[in-house]
Structure formats: structure tokens, C-alpha cells
C-alpha positions in Angstrom: -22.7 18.9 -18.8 -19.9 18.4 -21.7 -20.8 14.8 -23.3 -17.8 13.3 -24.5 -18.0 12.5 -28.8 -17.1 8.8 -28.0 -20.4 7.1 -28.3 -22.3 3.2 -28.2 -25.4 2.0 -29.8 -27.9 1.3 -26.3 -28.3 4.7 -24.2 -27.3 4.5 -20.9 -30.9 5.3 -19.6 -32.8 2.6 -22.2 -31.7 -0.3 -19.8 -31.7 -4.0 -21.7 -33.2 -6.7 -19.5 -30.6 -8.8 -20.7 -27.7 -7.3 -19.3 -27.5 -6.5 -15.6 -25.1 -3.7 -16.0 -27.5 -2.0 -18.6 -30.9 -1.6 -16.1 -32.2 1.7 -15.4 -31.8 3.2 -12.4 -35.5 2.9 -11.3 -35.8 -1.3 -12.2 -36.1 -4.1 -9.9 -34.0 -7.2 -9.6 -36.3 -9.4 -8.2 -33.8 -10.7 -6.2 -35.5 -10.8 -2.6 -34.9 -12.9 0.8 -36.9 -15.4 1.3 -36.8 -18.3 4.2 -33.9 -17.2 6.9 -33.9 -20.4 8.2 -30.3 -21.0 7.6 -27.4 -23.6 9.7 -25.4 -26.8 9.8 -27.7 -30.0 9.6 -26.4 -32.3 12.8 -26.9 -35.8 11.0 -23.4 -36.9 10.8 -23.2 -37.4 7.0 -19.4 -37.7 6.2 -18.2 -35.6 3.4 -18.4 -37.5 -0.1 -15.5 -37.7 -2.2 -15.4 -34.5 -4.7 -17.0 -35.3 -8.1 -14.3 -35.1 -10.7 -16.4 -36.0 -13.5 -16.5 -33.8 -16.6 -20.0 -33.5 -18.0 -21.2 -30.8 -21.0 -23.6 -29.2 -18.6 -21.0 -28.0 -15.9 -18.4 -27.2 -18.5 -21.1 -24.9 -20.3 -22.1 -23.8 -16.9 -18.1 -22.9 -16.1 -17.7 -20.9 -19.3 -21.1 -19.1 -19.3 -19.8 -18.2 -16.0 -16.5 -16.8 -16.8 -17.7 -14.8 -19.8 -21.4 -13.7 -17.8 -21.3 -14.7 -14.4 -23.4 -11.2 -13.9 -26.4 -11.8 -16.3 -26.6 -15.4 -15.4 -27.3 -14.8 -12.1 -29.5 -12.3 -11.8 -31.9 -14.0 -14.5 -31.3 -17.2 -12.4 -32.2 -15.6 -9.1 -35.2 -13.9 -10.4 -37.2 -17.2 -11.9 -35.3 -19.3 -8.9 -34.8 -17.5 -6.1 -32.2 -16.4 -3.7 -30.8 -20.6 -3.5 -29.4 -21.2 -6.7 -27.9 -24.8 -7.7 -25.1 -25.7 -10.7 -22.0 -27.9 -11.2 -19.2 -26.6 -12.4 -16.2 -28.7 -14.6 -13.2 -28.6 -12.2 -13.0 -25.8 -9.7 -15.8 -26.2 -7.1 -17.5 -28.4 -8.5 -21.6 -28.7 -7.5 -22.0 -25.3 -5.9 -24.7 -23.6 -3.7 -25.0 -19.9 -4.5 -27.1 -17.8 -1.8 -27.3 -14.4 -1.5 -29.7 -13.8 1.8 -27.7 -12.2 4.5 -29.2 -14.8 6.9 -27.8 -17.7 4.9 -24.6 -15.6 4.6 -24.2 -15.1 8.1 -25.0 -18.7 8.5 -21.9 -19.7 6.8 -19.6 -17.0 7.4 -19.6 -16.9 11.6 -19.8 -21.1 11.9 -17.1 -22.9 13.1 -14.3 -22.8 10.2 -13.7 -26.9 10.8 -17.0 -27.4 9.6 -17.3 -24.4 7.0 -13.6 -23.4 6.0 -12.4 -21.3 3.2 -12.9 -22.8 -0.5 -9.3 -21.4 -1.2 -7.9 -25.1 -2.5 -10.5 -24.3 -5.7 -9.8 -20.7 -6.3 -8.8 -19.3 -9.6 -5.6 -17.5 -8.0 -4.7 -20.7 -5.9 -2.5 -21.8 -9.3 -1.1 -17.8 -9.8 -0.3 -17.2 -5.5 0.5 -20.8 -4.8 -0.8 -23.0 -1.6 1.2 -21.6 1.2 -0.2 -17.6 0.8 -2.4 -16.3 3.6 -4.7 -16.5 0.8 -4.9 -20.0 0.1 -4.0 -21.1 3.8 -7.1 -22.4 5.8 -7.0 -24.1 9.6 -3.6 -23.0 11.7 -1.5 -22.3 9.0 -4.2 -19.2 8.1 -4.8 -18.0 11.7 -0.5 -18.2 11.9 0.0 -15.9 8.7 -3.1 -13.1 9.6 -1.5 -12.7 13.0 2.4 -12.2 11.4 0.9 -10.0 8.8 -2.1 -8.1 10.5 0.6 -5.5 12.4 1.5 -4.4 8.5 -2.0 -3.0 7.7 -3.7 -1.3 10.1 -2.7 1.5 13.0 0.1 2.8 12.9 1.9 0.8 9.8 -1.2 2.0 7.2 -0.2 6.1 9.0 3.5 4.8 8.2 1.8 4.4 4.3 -0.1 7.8 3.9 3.0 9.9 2.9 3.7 7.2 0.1 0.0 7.0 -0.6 -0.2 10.7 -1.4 2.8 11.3 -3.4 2.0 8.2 -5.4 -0.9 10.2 -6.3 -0.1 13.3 -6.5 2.9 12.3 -9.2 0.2 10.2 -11.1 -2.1 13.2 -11.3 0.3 15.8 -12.1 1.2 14.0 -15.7 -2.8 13.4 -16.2 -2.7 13.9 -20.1 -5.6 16.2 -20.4 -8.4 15.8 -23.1 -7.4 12.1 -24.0 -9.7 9.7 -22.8 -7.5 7.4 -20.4 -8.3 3.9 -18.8 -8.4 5.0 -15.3 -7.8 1.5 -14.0 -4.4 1.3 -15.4 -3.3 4.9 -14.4 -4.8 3.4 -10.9 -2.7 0.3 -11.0 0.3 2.0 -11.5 -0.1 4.2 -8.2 -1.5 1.5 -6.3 1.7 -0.4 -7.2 3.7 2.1 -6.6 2.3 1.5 -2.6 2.2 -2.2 -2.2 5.6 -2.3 -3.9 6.9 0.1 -1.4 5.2 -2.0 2.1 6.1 -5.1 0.5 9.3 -4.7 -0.8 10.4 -1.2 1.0 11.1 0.6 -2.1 10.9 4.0 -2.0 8.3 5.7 -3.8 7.7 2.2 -5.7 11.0 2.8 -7.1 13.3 -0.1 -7.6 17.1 0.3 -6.8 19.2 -3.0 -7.5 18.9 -5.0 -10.9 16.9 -7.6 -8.5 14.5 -5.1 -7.7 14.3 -3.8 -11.5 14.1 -7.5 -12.7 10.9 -7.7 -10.2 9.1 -4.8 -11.0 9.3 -5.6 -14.7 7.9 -8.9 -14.2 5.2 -7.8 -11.9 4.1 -5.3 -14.0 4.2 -7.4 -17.4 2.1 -10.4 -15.3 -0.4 -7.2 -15.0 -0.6 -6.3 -18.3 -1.4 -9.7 -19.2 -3.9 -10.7 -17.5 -6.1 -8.3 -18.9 -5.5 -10.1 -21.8 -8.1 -11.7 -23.4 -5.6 -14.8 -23.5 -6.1 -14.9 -19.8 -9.6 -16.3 -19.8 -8.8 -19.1 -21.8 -5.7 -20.1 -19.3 -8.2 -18.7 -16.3 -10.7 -21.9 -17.9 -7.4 -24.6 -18.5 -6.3 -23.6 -14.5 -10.0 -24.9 -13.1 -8.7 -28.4 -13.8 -5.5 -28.1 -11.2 -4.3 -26.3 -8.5 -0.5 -25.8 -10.1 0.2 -23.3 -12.9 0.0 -25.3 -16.3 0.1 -23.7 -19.8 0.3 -20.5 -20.4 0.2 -19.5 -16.8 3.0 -21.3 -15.9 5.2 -19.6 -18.3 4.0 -16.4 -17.6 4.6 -16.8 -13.6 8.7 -18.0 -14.2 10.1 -14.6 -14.7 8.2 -13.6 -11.5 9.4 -16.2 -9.4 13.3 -16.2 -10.6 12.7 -12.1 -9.7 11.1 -13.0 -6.3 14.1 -15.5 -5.5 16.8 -13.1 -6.6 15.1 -10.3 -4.6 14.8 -12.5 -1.4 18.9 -13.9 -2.3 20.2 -10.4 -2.4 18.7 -9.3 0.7 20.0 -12.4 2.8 23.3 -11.1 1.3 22.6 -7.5 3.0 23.6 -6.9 6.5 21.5 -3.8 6.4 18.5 -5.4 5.7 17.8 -6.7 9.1 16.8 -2.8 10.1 14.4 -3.1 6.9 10.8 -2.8 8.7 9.2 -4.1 5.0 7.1 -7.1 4.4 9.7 -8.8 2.7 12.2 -8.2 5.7 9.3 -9.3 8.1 8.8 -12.7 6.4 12.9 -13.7 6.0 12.7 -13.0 9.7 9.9 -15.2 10.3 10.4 -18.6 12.3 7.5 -21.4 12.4 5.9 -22.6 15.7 9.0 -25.3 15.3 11.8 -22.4 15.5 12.2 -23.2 11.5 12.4 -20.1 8.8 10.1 -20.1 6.1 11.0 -21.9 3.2 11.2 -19.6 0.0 8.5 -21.1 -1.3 6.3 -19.7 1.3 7.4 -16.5 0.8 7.3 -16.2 -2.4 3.8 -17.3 -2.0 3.0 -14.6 0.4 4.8 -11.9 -1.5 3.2 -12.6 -4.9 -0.3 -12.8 -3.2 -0.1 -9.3 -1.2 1.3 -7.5 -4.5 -1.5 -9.2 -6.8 -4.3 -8.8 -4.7 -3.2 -5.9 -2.4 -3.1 -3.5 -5.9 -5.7 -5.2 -7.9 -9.1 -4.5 -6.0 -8.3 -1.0 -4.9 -7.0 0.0 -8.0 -10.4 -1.6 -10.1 -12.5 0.0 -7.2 -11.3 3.7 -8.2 -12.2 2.7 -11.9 -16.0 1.5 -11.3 -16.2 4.8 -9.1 -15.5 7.3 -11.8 -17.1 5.1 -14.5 -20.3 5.4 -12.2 -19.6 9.2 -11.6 -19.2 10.5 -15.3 -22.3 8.7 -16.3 -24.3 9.9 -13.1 -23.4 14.1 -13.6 -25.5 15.4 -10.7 -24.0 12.4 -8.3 -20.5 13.6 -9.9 -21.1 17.2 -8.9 -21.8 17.0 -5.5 -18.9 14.3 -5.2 -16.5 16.8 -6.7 -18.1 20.1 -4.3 -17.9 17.3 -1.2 -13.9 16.3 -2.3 -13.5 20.5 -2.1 -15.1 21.0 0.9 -13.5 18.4 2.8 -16.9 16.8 3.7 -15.4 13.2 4.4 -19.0 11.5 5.4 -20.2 12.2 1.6 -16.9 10.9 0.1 -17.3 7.7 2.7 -20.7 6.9 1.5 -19.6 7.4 -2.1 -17.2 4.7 -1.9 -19.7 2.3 0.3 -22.2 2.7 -3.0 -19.3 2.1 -5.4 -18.3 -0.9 -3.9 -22.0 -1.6 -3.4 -22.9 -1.4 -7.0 -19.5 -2.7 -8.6 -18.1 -5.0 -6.1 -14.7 -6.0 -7.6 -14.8 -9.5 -5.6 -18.5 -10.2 -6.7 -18.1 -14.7 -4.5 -16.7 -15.8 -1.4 -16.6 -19.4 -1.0 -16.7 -22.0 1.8 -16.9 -25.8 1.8 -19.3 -27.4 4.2 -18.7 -30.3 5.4 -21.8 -30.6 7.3 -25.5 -30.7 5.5 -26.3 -27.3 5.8 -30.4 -25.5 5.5 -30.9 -22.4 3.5 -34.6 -21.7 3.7 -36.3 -24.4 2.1 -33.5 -25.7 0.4 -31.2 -28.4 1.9 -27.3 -29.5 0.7 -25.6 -32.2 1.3 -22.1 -32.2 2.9 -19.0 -31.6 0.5 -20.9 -29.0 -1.6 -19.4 -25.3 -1.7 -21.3 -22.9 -0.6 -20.7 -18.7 -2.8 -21.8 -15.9 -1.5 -22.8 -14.0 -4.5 -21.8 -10.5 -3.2 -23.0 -8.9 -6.4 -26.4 -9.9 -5.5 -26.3 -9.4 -2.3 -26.0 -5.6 -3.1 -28.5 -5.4 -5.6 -31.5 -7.5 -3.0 -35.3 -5.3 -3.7 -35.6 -5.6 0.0 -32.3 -4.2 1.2 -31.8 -1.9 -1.4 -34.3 0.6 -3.0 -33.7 1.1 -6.0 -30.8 -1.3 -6.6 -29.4 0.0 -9.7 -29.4 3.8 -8.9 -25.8 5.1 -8.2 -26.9 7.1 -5.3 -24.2 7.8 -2.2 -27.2 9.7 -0.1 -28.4 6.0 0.8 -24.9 5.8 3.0 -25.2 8.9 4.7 -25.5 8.6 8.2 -26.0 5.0 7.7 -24.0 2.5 9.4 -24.6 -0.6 6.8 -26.0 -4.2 8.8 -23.6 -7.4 9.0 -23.8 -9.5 6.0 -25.8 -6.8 3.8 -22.4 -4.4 2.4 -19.6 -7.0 2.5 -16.9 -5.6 -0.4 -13.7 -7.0 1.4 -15.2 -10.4 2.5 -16.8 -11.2 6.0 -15.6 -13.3 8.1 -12.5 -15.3 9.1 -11.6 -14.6 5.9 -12.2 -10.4 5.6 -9.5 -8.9 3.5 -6.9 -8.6 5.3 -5.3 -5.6 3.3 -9.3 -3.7 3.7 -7.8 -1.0 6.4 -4.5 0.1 3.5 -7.6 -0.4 0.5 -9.5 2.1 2.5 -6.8 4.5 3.1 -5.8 4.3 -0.7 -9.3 4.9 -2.0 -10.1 7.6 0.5 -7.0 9.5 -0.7 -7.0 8.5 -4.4 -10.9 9.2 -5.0 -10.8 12.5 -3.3 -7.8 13.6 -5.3 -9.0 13.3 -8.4 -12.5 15.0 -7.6 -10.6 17.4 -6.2 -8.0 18.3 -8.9 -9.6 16.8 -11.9 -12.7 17.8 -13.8 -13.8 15.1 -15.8 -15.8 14.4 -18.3 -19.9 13.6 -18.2 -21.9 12.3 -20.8 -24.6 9.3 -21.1 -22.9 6.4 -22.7 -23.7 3.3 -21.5 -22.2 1.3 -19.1 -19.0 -0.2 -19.3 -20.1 -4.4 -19.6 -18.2 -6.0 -16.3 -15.3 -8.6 -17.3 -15.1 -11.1 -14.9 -11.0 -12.4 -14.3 -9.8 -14.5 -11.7 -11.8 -13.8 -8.8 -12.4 -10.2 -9.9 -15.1 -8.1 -11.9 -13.8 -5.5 -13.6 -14.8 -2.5 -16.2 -14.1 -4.3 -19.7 -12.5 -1.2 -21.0 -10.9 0.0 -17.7 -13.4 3.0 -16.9 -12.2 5.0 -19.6 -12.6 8.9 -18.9 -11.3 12.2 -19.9 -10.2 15.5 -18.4 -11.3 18.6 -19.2 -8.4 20.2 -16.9 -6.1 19.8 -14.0 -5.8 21.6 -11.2 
């Protein structure tokens, strides 16, 4: 093993109760299941009115969450149990968090009148706008998955693969070797290179026109951004509204004057109506009234499947390797299993990476029935998250929650509502088939052609942004060599 010179003050192997992300490998969570009992109360309450007041408790509770929403929850579940209660300032306002897969399934299979999507409240509602199949609920939603499902799965995601690997392979190839790099930013900038080419049909991510340019510039400095630390403090203003103000707002212009000169320019095109992209798929899109999508809409839908479709899959190939060079023996037989082609190991390598580092750690609904989890009872109007972070760290569905060990995958198909990294649901990521596709390719690459650097610094401390966790310092590694 080579250990790296860069170093921290906690070894990776001491663990510090206090921090989630720090526990050895061999602690518990106490985070079990308790009562399944779990469904809609029939008693006819209506919904009340949303509680708009602001009160010190749930604006502490909002920022402890955005700065820790890890550590508070575990230490929460562990003295209160797997029903946890809090009001938040803005946003969702008194919450239910469960984390039983009974009580998840409860929620995430009823009938989507009486338990739809929280999307109204959700941090990227104000950064994708309302009319995105992310933030669409009812019709509208079930209208946008069907337009848009064709695009990423079957044959369209085959259509991707050639991008997918050259993206790759021209990211690895100028892999500076011996500088520690932040693998989530070399990661973005492939994975954007692939959405960029589905969405907006640009060869190898490449822009052509000074449209095209104009967008990728603003797409990519929006990016940069919101790593930012100034993006937590406009994530916090957001929870009050569900329209960009602040600093968001002017951050999101130069995107959208991109987005409607990109969308102008191909209306001026006669060629583009043999484009097969996104883009070309949505300006040819007509409404159950025979009406075209207003730009508004898709801009919307653009913004959302560029943000989101890059975002998780490149943070996902981050949290792997930051979990790989500070597990060596799990690293070695992921790099002998990338050489030997052995696609189960590499499978259940990414199942415990997403396990262990889900990068969407809540899923929301609203219930607008009463609804029983366990013991516990809520009224109608409260939002129900699924904490999918502790969901994969439960005692009694995971032994020994905090190892990073793919074996526990292998020739394991995973149970409904117990490994849920793209959602579940209605609601499952829509762009989970391409993320797949992209990790499979991406991850096996790099074991492949790469040999990293191990060593036993701790672990990187999870930021939360958005409606993402992600490795503070962007899973930082280094290369020995290149193949």
C-alpha cells in the first residue's frame, strides 16, 4: 500500500461518535425497525392550511440541517427511533422522517392523490422551475415521464454508449498523474460532456454555434458555483419561496438568455427537425390540447435533465473511489474484477457505494390523509422524508452498516424499499437506466487504467447541497500511473 503524504488529525479507523461519516467499520447505528404497521388513516380529516410561521426552533432545525443533516439524524434515530418529528422554517415545514422500509413502502406505492410528490417545497424547485418533470406532480408528471421515458432506456441509452466511452476515455487520457485531483470535478466534466450531447445533440459535448458556446459557459459556471460555499446561504434564503430570489436569481439569467437563444436558433434551423435530441424532442412536443410547449416549459425541462442528469452520477463516481482508496483490500479486488471483466463484482460495488454514500440521501411526499407509522400517528398536511441515508445504514438490514464491503451485493438481488439510490416509486429517477450505464463504464475505466492511490486518511465529511450529499472536498485522489 503507498499512503499518500497529505494527512488529517482523526485516523480513519479511530471513528468519532459524533460524526456519522467517521464510525468504524465494525459500529452500530442503532438505527433498527420497529412497528411495520404503516398506511393512510380513513377519518376524513381535510388537509390544514401549511404553517407559515417562522419560529427559532425550526429555523435552527433548517440550518442544523443543511450544515449536518447526517449527524443529526443518526443521533436522533438512535435516542428516538426510526419516526422522527421536526418543523422546518419555510420549505416543508413540520416533517415526518421514517426510515423502515414498511413505512417507506407505505408511502411510496399509495395512491399519488393522497400521497403525491413534495416537489412544490424542494430546494431545486426555485433553480429548475415548476413545469420540469421534476417539480411536475398529478397529469402534468405522468404526461412529461411518458414524452421523456423513450430517451433513457433501450435502445436510446445503446445510442449513448459510444459518447459515454469516449467522454471517458478523453478524460482519462489527460489524467495528470501524481497530483491529487477532485475526482468529482474531473467526473462532472465527462458526465456533461453526455447529457449535453442527449440533451442538446452536441457531439462529443462539444458546442458548435455561439448559442451553443453561450450555454455551455453558463452551465458550467452555474456548476462551479454551487459548490460554493455562497450556495448554502442562498440554498437557506430559497426555503422561503418557490422563485429564484437573491443570489440565485442572478446566477440562473445567463442560463436562461442561453437556453432561449439555443431553443431561437434551432426554430431558425430547417435541419433541426431530423435532430433526434432532447431539445429537438421537446420543440416538437404538442399538449393534450394540440398546443406546443411554451419556452418556459422547456427551459424548465432542459435545465432540470442537465442539472440533475450530470450531478448524481458524477458525485456517485466520487464517493466510490473516496471509499476505495481508503478501503485498499476492497480497492484491489475492484481493480483485478475491472481487469478481468468480472461485471457481477463491479455491480455490487456500485450497489454498496450508492448504499453507503447515497448522493440523494430524502424523498418527500405530502399526505393528505392521516397516515400510521408504527406507533406513531400524523395528521394530514405533514410531509412525510424518506431518509435514504438511514435506510442504508438500518442494524437489521445491514450488518455491519459502516463497512465498505461489495461482497454483501454478490449474488444478492436487494428487497423493495431496502437499496433505493434513484428514488422508488412514481417518482424513481427517471435518468437511473443512462446513470447506470455511465457509472458502469466510468468506474470500470478508471480501475482499469488507473492505479490510485491508498492510504488511511479519514473520511471525506459529506456536504449536503440542494437535494444532494456530496464529498466536501470532491473525493480527492491521486495516480500513481496511467495505463
Amino acid at each position: 500500500m503507498v499512503t499518500s503524504t497529505i494527512r488529517s488529525g482523526v485516523r480513519a479507523g479511530s471513528g468519532d461518535a459524533r460524526h456519522w461519516y467517521l464510525r468504524p467499520a465494525d459500529a452500530r447505528s442503532a438505527v433498527t425497525c420497529s412497528d411495520d404497521q404503516a398506511g393512510p388513516i380513513s377519518d376524513g380529516t381535510t388537509p390544514p392550511a401549511a404553517d407559515t410561521r417562522l419560529r427559532l426552533s425550526s429555523l435552527r432545525n433548517s440550518v442544523k440541517f443543511v450544515l449536518g443533516q447526517g449527524d443529526v439524524l443518526f443521533a436522533d434515530a438512535a435516542a428516538r427511533g426510526d419516526v422522527l418529528r421536526y418543523d422546518f422554517a419555510g420549505g416543508p415545514g413540520s416533517t415526518v422522517i421514517i426510515s423502515n422500509p414498511a413505512h417507506i413502502k407505505s408511502i411510496m406505492t399509495a395512491d399519488p392523490a393522497i400521497a403525491p410528490s413534495a416537489t412544490r417545497q424542494s430546494p431545486l424547485r426555485p433553480i429548475v422551475g415548476p413545469d420540469s418533470v421534476l417539480t411536475s406532480i398529478g397529469a402534468r408528471h405522468r404526461q412529461q415521464r411518458t414524452l421523456l421515458m423513450p430517451r433513457f432506456h433501450g435502445h436510446a441509452v445503446e445510442d449513448y454508449r459510444t459518447e459515454i466511452d469516449r467522454a471517458t476515455a478523453r478524460r482519462i487520457d489527460s489524467w495528470p498523474v501524481g497530483e491529487t485531483v477532485a475526482l468529482a470535478e474531473l467526473a462532472q466534466h465527462l458526465t456533461l460532456d453526455v447529457i449535453m450531447s442527449a440533451v442538446f445533440g452536441l457531439p462529443d459535448g462539444t458546442p458548435r454555434t455561439d448559442a451553443e458556446r453561450d450555454l455551455h459557459r453558463a452551465i458550467i459556471r452555474v456548476l462551479r458555483l454551487s459548490t460554493h460555499s455562497i450556495a448554502t446561504v442562498a440554498q437557506l434564503t430559497n426555503g422561503f419561496s418557490e422563485n429564484p430570489v437573491g443570489i440565485t436569481k442572478l446566477v440562473l439569467r445567463p442560463v436562461d438568455r442561453a437556453i432561449a437563444a439555443v431553443l431561437a436558433e434551432r426554430r431558425a434551423d430547417p435541419s433541426s427537425t431530423s435532430r433526434t435530441d432532447i431539445a429537438a424532442l421537446l420543440l416538437s412536443a404538442r399538449t393534450e390540447d394540440d398546443k406546443p410547449l411554451s419556452d418556459s416549459e422547456i427551459r424548465d425541462e432542459l435545465l432540470t435533465l442537465v442539472v440533475a442528469g450530470h450531478e448524481t452520477t458524477a458525485n456517485t463516481v466520487a464517493w466510490t473511489f473516496e471509499r476505495l482508496t481508503r478501503n485498499p483490500e476492497v480497492y484491489h479486488d475492484a481493480r483485478d474484477a475491472a481487469r478481468a471483466d468480472d461485471t457481477d463484482y463491479l455491480e455490487a460495488l456500485l450497489n454498496e457505494s450508492m448504499r453507503t454514500r447515497p448522493v440523494v440521501p430524502l424523498v418527500a411526499r405530502e399526505l393528505l390523509k392521516p397516515w400510521q407509522f408504527g406507533a406513531e400517528q400524523t395528521p394530514s398536511g405533514i410531509t412525510a422524508l424518506v431518509s435514504i441515508l438511514l435506510l442504508h445504514h438500518h442494524d437489521d438490514l445491514y450488518e455491519r452498516p459502516f463497512a465498505f464491503d461489495p461482497t454483501r451485493f454478490l449474488g444478492v438481488r436487494p428487497a423493495a424499499h431496502t437499496l433505493m439510490p434513484f428514488g422508488g416509486g412514481n417518482r424513481r429517477c427517471l435518468g437511473a437506466t443512462l446513470a447506470m450505464a455511465e457509472l458502469r463504464t466510468v468506474v470500470t475505466e478508471i480501475l482499469r487504467r488507473v492505479d490510485l492511490v491508498t492510504h488511511d486518511r479519514p473520511a471525506e465529511r459529506p456536504r449536503h447541497r440542494n437535494v444532494t450529499m456530496i464529498p466536501i472536498r470532491g473525493g480527492l485522489v491521486q495516480a500513481r500511473a496511467v495505463r
